[in-house]
C-alpha positions as a Markdown table, in Angstrom:
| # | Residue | x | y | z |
|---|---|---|---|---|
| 1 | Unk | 49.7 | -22.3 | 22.7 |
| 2 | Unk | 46.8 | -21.5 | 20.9 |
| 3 | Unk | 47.4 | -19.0 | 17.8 |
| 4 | Unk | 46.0 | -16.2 | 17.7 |
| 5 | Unk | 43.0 | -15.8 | 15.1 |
| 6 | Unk | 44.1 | -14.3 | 12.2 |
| 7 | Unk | 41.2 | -11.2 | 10.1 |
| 8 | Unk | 40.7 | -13.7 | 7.8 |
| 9 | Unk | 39.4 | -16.3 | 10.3 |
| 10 | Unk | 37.1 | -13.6 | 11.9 |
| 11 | Unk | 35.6 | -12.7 | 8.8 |
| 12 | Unk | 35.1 | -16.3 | 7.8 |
| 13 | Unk | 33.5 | -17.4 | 11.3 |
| 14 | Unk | 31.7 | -14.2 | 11.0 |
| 15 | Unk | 29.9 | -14.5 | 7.5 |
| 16 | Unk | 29.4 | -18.2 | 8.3 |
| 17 | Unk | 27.6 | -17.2 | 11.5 |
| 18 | Unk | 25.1 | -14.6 | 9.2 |
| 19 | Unk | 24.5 | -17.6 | 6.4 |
| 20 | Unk | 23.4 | -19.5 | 9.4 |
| 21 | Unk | 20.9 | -16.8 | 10.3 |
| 22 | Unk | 19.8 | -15.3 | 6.8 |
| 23 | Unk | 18.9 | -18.7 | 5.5 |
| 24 | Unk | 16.3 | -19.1 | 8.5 |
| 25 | Unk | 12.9 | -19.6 | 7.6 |
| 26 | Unk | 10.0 | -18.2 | 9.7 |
| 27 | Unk | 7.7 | -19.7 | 6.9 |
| 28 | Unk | 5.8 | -16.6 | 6.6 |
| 29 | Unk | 7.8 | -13.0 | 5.6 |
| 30 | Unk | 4.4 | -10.9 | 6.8 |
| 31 | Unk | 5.2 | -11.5 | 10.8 |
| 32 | Unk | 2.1 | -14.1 | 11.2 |
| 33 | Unk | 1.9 | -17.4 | 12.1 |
| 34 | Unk | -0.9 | -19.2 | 10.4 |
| 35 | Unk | -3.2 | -20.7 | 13.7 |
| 36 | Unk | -1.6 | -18.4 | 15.8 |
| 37 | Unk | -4.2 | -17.4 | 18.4 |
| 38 | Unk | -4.6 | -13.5 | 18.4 |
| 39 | Unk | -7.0 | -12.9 | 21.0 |
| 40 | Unk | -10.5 | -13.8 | 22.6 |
| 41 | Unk | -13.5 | -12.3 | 21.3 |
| 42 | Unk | -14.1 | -10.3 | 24.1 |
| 43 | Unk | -10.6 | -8.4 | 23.8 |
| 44 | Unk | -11.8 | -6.9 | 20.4 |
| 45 | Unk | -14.3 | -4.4 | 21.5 |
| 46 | Unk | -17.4 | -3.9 | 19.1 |
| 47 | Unk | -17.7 | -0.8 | 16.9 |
| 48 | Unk | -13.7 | -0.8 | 17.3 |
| 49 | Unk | -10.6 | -3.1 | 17.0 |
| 50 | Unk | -7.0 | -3.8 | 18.3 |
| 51 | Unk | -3.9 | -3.8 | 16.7 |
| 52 | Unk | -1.2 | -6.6 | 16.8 |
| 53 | Unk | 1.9 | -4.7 | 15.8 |
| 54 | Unk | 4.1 | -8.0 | 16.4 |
| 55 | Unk | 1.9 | -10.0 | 13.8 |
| 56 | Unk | 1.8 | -6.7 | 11.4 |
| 57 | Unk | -2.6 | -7.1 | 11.5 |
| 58 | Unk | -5.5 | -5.2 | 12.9 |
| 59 | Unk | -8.4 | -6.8 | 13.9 |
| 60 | Unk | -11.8 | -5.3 | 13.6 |
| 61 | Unk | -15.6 | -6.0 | 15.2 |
| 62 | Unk | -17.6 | -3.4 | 12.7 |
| 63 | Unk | -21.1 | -5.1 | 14.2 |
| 64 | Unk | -21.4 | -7.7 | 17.5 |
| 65 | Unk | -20.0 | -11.1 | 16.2 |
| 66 | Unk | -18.4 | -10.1 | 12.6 |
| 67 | Unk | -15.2 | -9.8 | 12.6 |
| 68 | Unk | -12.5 | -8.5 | 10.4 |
| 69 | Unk | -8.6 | -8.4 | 9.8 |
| 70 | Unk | -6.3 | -5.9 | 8.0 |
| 71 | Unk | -2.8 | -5.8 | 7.4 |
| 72 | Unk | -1.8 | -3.1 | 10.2 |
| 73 | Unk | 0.5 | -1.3 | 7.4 |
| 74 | Unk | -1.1 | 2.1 | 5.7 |
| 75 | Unk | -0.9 | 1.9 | 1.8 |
| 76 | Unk | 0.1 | 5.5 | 1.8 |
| 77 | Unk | 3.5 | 5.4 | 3.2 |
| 78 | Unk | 3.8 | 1.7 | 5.0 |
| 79 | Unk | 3.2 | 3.6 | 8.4 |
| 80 | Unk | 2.1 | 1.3 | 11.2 |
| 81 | Unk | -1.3 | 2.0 | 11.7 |
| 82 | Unk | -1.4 | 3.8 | 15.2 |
| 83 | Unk | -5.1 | 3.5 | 16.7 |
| 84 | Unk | -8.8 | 2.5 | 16.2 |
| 85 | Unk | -11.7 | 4.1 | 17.1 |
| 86 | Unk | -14.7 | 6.5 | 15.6 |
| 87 | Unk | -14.9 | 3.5 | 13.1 |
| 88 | Unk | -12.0 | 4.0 | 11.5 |
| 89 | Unk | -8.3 | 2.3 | 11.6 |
| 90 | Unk | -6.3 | 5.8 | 12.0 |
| 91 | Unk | -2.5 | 6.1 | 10.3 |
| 92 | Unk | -1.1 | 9.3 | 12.4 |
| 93 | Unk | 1.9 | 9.5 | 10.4 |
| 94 | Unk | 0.4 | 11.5 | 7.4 |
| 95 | Unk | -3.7 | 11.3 | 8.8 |
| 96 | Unk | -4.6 | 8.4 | 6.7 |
| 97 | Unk | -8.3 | 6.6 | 7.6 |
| 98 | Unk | -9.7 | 3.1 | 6.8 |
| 99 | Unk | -12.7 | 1.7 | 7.6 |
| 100 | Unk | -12.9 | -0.9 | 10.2 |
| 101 | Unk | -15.6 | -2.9 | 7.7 |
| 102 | Unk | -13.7 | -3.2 | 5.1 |
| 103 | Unk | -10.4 | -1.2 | 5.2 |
| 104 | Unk | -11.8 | 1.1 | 2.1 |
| 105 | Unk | -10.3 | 4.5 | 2.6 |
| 106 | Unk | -12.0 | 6.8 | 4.6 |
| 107 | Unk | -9.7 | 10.0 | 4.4 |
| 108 | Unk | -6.8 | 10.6 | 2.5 |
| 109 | Unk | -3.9 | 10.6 | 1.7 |
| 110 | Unk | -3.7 | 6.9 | 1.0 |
| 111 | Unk | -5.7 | 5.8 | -2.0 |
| 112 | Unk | -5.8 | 2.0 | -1.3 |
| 113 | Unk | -7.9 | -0.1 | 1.2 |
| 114 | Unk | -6.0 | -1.8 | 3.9 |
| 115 | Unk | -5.4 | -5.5 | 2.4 |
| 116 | Unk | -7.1 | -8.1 | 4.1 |
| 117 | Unk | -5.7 | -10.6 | 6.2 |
| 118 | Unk | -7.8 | -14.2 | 6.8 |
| 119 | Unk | -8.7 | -14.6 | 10.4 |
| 120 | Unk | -10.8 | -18.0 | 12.3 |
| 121 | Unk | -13.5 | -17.7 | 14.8 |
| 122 | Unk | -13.6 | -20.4 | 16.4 |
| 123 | Unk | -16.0 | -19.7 | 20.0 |
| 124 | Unk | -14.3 | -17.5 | 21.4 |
| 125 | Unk | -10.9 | -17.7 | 20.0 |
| 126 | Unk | -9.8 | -15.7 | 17.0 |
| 127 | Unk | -6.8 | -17.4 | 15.2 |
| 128 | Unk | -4.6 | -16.1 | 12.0 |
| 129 | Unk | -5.8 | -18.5 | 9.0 |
């Protein structure tokens, strides 16, 4: 007959069971993976961008062939970012606007630039750095 597990056991197995997960290491606390592949060229269109919630950056083609990357969190409130387009990376929880060239501020309230994530080009691939 087996006993039966005793509050003390539960909570043991149990906070053994969260040190196992907490002391994980993804290597990166931002949500990227450096030489992860984010898209093709062609997926990011020009004058405009795309957001990658799940790797927390926004990437940006301001002119045919440049491209750009931002941190996909507004500097106002840390707000995902919600849209680009009109040439701006829009915030619609307070109406924040960045610029897709270079993440300035383009309408308040946020009074810091978008921070700048590294990206690759690599023919048609575009990779986290």
């Amino acid at each position: 007959m087996t006993p039966d597990p005793t509050r003390r056991t539960v909570l043991l197995a149990t906070g053994a069971a969260a040190l196992l997960v907490g002391c994980g290491d993804s290597g990166d606390d931002e949500g990227t993976s450096p030489g992860q592949e984010l898209a093709k060229t062609t997926d990011i269109p020009v004058g405009g961008g795309t957001i990658f919630k799940d790797e927390k950056v926004v990437v940006t083609q301001p002119k045919e062939g440049d491209f750009k990357a931002f941190s996909n969190i507004c500097t106002h409130q840390q707000c995902p970012v919600a849209s680009v387009s009109g040439g701006t990376i829009n915030c619609t929880c307070h109406g924040s606007k960045f610029s897709i060239e270079d993440g300035s501020v383009r309408h308040p309230p946020a009074t810091k630039a978008l921070p700048a994530k590294q990206i690759t080009v690599d023919g048609d691939s575009i990779r986290l750095a």
